[in-house]
C-alpha positions as CSV (number, residue, x, y, z in Angstrom):
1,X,-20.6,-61.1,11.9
2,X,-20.3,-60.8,15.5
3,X,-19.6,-57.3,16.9
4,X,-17.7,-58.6,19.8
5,X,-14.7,-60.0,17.5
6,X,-14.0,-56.8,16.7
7,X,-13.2,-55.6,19.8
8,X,-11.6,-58.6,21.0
9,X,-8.9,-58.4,18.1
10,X,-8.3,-54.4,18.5
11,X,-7.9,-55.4,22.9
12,X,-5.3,-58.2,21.9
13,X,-3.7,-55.3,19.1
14,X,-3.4,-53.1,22.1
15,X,-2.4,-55.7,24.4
16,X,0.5,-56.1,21.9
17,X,1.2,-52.4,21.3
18,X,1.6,-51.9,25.1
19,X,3.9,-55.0,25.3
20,X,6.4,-53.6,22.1
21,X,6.4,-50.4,23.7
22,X,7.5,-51.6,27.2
23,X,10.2,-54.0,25.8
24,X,11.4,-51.4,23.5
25,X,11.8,-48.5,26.6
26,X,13.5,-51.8,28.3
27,X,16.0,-52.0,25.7
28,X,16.8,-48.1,25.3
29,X,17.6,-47.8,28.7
30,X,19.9,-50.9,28.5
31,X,21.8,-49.7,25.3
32,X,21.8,-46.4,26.6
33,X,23.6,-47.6,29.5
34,X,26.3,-49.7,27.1
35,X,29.1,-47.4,25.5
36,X,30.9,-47.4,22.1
37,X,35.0,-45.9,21.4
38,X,36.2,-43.8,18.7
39,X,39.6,-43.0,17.8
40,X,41.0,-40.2,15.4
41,X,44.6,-39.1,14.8
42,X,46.0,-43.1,15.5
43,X,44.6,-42.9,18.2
44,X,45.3,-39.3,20.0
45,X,42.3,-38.5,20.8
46,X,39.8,-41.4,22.1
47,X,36.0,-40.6,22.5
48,X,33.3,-42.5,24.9
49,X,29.9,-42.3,24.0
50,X,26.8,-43.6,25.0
51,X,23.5,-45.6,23.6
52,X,21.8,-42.2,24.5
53,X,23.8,-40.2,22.4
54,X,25.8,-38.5,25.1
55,X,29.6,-38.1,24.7
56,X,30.8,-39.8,28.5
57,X,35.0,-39.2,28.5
58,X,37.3,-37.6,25.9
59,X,40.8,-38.5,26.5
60,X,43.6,-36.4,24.2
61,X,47.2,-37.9,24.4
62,X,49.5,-35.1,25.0
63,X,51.4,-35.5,21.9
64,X,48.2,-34.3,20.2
65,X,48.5,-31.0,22.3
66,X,50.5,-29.3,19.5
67,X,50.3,-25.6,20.5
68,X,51.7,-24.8,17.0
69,X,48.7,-26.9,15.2
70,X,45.5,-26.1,17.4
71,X,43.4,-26.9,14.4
72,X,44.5,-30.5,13.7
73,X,43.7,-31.4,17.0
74,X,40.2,-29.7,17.1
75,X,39.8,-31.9,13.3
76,X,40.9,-34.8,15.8
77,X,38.6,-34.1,18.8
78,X,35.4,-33.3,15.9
79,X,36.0,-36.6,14.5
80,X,36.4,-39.0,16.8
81,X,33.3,-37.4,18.7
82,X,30.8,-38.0,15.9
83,X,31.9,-41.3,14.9
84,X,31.2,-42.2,18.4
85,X,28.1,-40.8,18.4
86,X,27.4,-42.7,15.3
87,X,28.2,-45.7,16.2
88,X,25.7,-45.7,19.6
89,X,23.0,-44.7,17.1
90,X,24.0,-47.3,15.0
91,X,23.5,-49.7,18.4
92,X,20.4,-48.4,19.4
93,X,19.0,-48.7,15.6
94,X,20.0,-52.3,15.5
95,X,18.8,-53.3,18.8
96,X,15.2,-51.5,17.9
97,X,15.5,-53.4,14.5
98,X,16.0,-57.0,16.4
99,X,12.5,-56.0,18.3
100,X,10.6,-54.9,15.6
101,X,11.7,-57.1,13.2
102,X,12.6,-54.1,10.9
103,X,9.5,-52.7,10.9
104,X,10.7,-49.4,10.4
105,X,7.5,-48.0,11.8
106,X,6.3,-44.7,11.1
107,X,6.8,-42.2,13.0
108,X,9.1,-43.5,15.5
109,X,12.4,-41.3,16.3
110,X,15.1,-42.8,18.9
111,X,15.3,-40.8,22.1
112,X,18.5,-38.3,21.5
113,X,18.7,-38.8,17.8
C-alpha cells in the first residue's frame, strides 16, 4: 500500500473540515443578523430577538403597565423574552442542521447558546 494515499485522503479531509467550518461561521453571522418575535399576554408585551441569542427591542403596550399587578407583567415580559430566545436558537440549530446534514457532531456548541 502506498504511503502517499494516506496523506492525500487526510489533506482532502482537511481540505473539507476547513470548508464546513468557513460556511458554517458564514451562516452564523447571517442568522445572527435575521430576528425572530414573541408575544405574551395577547400580545402586550412583544420581544425581538436575534440568531445570536441577544434580545434587540422589548415593546410593552401600556395597558400592560398595571401598577396594581406589577407581577403579571414581569410573567409577561419573562415569557415572551425566552420564547424569543428560543426560537433564534431554534433558527440557528436548523440552519447548522441543513449544513451538516444532521450530523450532530460532537462537541460542537452554537455561539451564545
Amino acid at each position: 500500500m502506498n504511503g502517499n494515499f494516506g496523506k492525500m485522503n487526510l489533506d482532502k479531509m482537511m481540505q473539507q473540515a476547513q470548508k464546513m467550518q468557513a460556511e458554517m461561521l458564514k451562516i452564523q453571522g447571517e442568522v445572527a443578523a435575521r430576528t425572530v418575535e414573541a408575544m405574551a399576554g395577547g400580545g402586550m408585551v412583544k420581544v425581538t430577538a436575534n440568531g445570536g441569542g441577544e434580545v434587540t427591542a422589548i415593546e410593552i403596550a401600556p395597558a400592560a403597565a398595571d401598577p396594581e399587578d406589577v407581577e403579571m407583567l414581569q410573567d409577561m415580559v419573562l415569557a415572551a423574552v425566552n420564547e424569543a430566545l428560543r426560537q433564534g436558537k431554534e433558527m440557528m440549530a436548523a440552519e447548522m442542521a441543513q449544513l451538516t446534514g444532521g450530523l450532530g457532531l460532537p462537541g460542537m456548541k452554537l455561539p451564545g447558546f
